[in-house]
C-alpha positions in Angstrom: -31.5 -16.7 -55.9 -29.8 -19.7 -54.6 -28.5 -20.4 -50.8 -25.1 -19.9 -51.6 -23.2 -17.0 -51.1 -22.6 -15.9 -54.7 -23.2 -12.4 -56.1 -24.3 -14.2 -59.8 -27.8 -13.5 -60.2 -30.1 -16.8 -60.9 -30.9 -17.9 -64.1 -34.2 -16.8 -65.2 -37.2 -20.2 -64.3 -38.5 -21.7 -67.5 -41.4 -19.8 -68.8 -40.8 -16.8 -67.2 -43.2 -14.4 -68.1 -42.6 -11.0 -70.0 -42.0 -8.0 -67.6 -43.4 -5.0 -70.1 -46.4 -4.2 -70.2 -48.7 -4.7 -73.0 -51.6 -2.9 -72.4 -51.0 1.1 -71.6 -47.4 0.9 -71.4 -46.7 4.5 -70.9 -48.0 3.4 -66.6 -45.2 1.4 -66.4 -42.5 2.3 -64.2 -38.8 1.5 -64.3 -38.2 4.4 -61.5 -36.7 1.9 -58.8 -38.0 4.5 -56.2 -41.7 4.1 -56.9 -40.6 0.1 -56.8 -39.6 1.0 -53.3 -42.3 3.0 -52.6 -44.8 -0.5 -53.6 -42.9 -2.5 -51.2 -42.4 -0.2 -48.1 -46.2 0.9 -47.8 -47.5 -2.8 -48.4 -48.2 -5.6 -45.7 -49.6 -8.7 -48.0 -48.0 -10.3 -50.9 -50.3 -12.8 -53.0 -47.7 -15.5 -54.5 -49.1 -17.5 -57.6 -47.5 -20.5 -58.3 -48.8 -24.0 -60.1 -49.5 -27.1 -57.9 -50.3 -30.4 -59.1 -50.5 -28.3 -62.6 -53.1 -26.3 -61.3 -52.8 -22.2 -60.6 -52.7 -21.1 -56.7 -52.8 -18.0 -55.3 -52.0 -17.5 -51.2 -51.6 -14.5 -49.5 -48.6 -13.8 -47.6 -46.6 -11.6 -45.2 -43.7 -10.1 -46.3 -40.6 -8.1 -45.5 -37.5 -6.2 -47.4 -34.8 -6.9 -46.6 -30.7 -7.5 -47.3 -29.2 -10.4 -45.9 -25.5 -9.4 -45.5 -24.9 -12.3 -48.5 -23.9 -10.2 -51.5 -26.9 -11.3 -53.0 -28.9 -7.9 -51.8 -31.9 -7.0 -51.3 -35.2 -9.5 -51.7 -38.5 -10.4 -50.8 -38.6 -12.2 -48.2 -41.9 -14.5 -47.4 -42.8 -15.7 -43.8 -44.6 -18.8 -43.2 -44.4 -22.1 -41.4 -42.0 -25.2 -42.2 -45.1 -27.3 -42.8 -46.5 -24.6 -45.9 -47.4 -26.3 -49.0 -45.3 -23.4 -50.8 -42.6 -24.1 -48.0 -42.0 -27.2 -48.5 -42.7 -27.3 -52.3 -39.7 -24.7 -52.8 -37.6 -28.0 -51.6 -33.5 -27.5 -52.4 -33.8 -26.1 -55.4 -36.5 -23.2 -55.3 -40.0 -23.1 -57.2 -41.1 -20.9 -59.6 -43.3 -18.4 -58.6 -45.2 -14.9 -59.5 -45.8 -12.1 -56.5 -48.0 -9.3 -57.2 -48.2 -6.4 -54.5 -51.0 -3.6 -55.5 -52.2 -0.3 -53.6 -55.5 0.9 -54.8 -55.1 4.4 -54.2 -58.3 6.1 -55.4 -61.4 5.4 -57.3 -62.1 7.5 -60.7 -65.4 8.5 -60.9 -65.8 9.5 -64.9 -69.2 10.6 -66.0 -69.4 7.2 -68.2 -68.7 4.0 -66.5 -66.7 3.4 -69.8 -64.3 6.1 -68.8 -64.2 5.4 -65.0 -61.1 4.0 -63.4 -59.0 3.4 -60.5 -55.7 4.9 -59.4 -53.0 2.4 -58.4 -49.5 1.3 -57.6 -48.8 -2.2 -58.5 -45.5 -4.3 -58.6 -45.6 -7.9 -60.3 -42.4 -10.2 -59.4 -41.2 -13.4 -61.4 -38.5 -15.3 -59.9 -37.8 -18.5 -58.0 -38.5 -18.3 -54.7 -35.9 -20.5 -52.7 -35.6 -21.3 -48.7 -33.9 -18.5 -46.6 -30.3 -21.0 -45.5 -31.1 -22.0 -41.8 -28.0 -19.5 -40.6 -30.2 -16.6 -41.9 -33.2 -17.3 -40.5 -33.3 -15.3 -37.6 -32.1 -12.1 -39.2 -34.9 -12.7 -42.1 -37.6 -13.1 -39.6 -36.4 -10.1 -37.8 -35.9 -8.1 -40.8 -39.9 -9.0 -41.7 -40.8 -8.1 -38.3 -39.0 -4.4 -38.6 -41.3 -4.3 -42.1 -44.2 -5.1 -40.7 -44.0 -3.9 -37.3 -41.1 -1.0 -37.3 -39.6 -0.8 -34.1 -41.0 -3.5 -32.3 -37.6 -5.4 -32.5 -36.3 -3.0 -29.2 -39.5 -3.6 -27.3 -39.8 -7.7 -27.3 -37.5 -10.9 -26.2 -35.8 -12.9 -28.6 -37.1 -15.5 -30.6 -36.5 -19.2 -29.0 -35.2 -21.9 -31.0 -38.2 -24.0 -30.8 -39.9 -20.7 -32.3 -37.2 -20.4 -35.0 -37.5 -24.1 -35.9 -41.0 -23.9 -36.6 -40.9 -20.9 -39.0 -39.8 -20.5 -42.6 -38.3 -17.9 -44.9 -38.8 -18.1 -48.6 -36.3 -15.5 -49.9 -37.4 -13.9 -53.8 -34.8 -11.9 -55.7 -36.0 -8.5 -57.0 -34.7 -8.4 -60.0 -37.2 -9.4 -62.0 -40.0 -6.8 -61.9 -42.4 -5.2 -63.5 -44.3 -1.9 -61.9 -47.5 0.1 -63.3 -49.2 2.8 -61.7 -52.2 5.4 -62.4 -52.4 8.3 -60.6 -54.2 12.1 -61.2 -57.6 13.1 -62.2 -60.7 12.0 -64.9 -59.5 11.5 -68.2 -62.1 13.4 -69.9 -62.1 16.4 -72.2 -64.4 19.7 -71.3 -65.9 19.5 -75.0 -66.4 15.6 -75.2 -70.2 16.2 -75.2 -70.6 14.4 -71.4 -73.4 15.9 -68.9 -70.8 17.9 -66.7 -73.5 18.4 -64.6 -72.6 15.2 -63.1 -70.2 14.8 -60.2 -66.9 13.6 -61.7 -63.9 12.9 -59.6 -61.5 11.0 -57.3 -62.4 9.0 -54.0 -59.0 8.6 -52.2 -58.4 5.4 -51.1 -55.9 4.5 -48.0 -55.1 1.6 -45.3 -56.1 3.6 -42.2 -54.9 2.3 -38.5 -57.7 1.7 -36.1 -57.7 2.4 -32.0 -54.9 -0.1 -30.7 -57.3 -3.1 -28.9 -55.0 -4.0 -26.0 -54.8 -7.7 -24.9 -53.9 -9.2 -21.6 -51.7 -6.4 -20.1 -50.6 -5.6 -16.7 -52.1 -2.1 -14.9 -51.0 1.0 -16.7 -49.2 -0.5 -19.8 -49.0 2.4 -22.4 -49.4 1.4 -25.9 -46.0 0.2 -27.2 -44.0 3.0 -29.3 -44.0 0.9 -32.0 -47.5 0.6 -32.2 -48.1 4.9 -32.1 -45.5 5.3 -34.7 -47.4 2.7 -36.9 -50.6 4.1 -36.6 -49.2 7.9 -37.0 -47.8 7.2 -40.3 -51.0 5.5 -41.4 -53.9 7.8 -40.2 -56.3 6.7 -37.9 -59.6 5.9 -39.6 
């Protein structure tokens, strides 16, 4: 992705690595809903990139979002003007690798062998450029209505000073490769196993807490934003 206007997809960074998967390929997904589904229900993206020729990763918050460019949607990474990754990323972009996961259950198998783990996982190779100044406010706005649906009608608008000391790193999404497990034990009724031993799944989930309110006038309800959030997660 580049900070022009142009439709023409980048060219891929050197080295990019392979997008199919080598090991139990028949989890890989090319269903661009369950891609969606990765990205929607996550909050934290961890970006890998090499620095001073040495492997990072750093965790980040992160939005989809379409930028009215032609260029559609991305990933888009917040962080501050002074980030190492920010200001790495220069003119010209930097190469980088985003992996977003959900563990979604433990498989308890009656051999630790055969135990597993059910997940949803979406790995992301691209070159991860700066959002163009003009677009900043809509990318930070468009992180906030990922992270934080809805809170966009209830708060003031960003100041310039706040703008100026925020960064976008936009990532295209075109480049991905997904790989999920889902269902039950993968164990045969005659493979010879003790089936008197609890087999199974232990769901796994990002529950919402209680809403811990901060400095707030007398009789300030909890924001709508906030009771949507933690309706569609499940309080734990």
């Amino acid at each position: 992705m580049t900070t022009t206007t142009t439709s023409t997809p980048p060219a891929a960074p050197a080295g990019c690595p392979s997008l199919t998967v080598g090991r139990k390929p028949d989890r890989q997904s090319e269903d661009p809903a369950v891609l969606d589904g990765i990205l929607a229900d996550g909050f934290l993206a961890h970006v890998a990139m090499v620095r001073d020729g040495y492997p990072v990763v750093l965790p980040y918050l992160y939005g989809v979002g379409d930028l009215d460019d032609g260029l559609g949607r991305r990933l888009l990474l917040h962080g501050s003007t002074g980030g190492g990754l920010f200001l790495d990323a220069g003119t010209d972009g930097v190469p980088v690798s985003v992996a977003i996961s959900h563990l979604d259950g433990l498989v308890y198998a009656r051999s630790l062998n055969d135990s597993s783990a059910n997940y949803r996982s979406a790995m992301i190779a691209g070159r991860a450029t700066v959002v163009p100044r003009e677009q900043r406010v809509e990318a930070l706005w468009q992180i906030g209505d990922h992270l934080m649906p809805g809170r966009r009608a209830e708060v003031r608008e960003m100041t310039a000073k706040e703008v100026a000391a925020t960064q976008v790193l936009q990532v295209p999404l075109d480049r991905v490769s997904v790989k999920t497990r889902s269902g039950g034990v993968g164990e045969r009724l005659d493979d010879g196993e003790d089936h008197g031993v609890w087999a199974g799944v232990l769901p796994l989930a990002v529950r919402a807490g209680t809403p811990v309110p901060g400095d707030l006038a007398a009789g300030t309800p909890v924001a709508p934003s906030v009771e949507a959030l933690v309706a569609r997660l499940g309080r734990g």
